[in-house]
C-alpha positions, 0 to 999 in steps of 0.5 A: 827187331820183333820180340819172339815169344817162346811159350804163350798161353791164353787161358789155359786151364786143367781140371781134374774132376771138379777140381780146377787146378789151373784156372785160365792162365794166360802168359807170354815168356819172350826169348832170352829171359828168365821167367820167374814162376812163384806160388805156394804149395798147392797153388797149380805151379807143377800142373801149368809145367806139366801142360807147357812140357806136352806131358800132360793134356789141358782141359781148355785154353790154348798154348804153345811153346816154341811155337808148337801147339801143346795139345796137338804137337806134344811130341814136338814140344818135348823134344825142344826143351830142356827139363831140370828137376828140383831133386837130381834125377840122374844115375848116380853110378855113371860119371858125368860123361856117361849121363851125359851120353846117356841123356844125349842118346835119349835125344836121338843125338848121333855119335859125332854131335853127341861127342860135340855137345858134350864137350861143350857143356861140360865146358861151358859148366866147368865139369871138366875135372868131374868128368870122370867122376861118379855123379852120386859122388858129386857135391850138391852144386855139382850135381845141379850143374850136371843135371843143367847140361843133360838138360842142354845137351840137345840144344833146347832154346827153353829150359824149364827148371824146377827149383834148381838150387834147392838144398844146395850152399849158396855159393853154388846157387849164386855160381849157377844163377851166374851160369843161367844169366850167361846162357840168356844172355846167348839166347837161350830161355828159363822157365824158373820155379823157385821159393827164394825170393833172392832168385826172383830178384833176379828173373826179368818176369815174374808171374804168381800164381795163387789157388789155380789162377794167375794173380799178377806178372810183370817185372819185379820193380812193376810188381813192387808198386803195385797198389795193394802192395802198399796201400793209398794213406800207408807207408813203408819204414825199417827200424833199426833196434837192439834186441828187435824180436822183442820191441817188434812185440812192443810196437804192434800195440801201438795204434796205427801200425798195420803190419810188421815183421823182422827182417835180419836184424831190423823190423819193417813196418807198413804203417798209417801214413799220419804217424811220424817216425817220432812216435814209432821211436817214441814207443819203442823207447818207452818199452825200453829198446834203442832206436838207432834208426828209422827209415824209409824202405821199398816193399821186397817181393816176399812183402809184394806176395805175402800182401796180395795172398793175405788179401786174396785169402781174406 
């Protein structure tokens, strides 16, 4: 079975002035994945969205998405996606039917699809027993889930989400990556910003985007071996230590260690292949720490793209 291809683009690029804020990005997002799209404030994020949405006119470079040409069939692109905001947008003094109906009647739904589609996400988000409830009255999560299926509520086969689970606890935030894995798996596309780097995780493609141009993409296992990530003659260590804040300050002396960083309760550590965990060990002790284990460890993604954006910057 053929991979269909819900938003592609081929340099696309927007300027604004002599400013470029997106510089010739090209992507392929495939039906029914959740497409992970990272970058620092600033880097073109917001901008790229805006032309894939058909709100906002590229400068050059094509792109289409659901297979309507963003430049010359925006209309079309708006009505076949959905839309989810990083701050809630919805009207906090309808309930959660009437912003649904709302939202429905703005999609042109007629009364008895309306009353179907309704129902449904209510279901199919478990705000059932809000229902009736004032949104503005709902708990952060509750009103990430509302704002969710006015964003479904017309059937979109692509959902942009724009740093869906901002502010909210993390119970909810994993409930509502739970939710967004069930409607992939039905067919249904995300284009996900985030800063959680726990969520990227989770995307099966990343793209990174870094002063207005497309740095990497791929899967984040593809993007972890990577060899700028971990350079030819390096290697990857997690020390586990007593009070590590102060024997990380203690090892960074210490020749051959390139680079370290504390990771909940361990440092980690990117140092020249040649030097032995005896020596790390060695060092800490010497300052006065206990060492109760040194291991290897794989890059995260927050190491991947703190790497290639020191690089980058350099």
């Amino acid at each position: 079975m053929a991979i269909e291809t819900v938003v592609k683009t081929d340099k696309l690029t927007r300027k604004f002035g002599d400013f470029t804020a997106v510089d010739e990005v090209s992507i392929e997002v495939t039906k029914g994945s959740i497409f992970g799209f990272l970058g620092p404030n600033g880097s073109g994020k917001t901008t790229l969205i805006r032309m894939l949405c058909g709100v906002l006119e590229p400068t050059s470079g094509d792109a289409t998405v659901n297979g309507f040409d963003v430049l010359t069939q925006p209309e079309e692109v708006k009505r076949s996606i959905g839309y989810m905001s990083q701050s809630f947008s919805l009207y906090r003094d309808l309930d959660v039917e009437e912003n649904l109906e709302f939202f429905g009647g703005i999609y042109g739904l007629d009364r008895k699809r309306l009353a179907k589609r309704k129902q449904e996400v209510i279901d199919l988000t478990g705000l059932g027993p809000y229902k009736d409830r004032p949104s503005g009255q709902l708990s952060g999560g509750w009103k990430q889930r509302l704002a969710l299926a006015a964003a479904l509520i017309h059937e979109p086969q692509l959902v942009f989400l724009d740093e869906p689970t901002a502010g909210i606890d993390p119970v909810a935030r994993r409930s509502l990556w739970d939710l967004l894995f069930v409607l992939a798996s039905q067919g249904i596309t995300f284009f996900v910003t985030t800063h959680y780097m726990d969520e990227a995780e989770r995307c099966g493609q990343i793209g990174y985007i870094y002063l207005s141009r497309l740095m990497v993409m791929g899967s984040p296992e593809e993007l972890k071996v990577l060899p700028a990530v971990t350079p030819k003659g390096t290697r990857r260590i997690s020390i586990s230590v007593d009070h590590a804040p102060q024997a990380m300050v203690a090892l960074r002396s210490m020749p051959g260690i390139l680079d370290s960083t504390l990771v909940e309760a361990e440092i980690h550590v990117v140092l020249k292949e040649d030097v032995p965990d005896s020596a790390v060990k060695k060092c800490i002790e010497a300052a006065g720490f206990t060492v109760k284990q040194v291991r290897p460890v794989e890059p995260s993604l927050e190491d991947v793209f703190v790497t290639l954006t020191r690089s980058l910057s350099s």
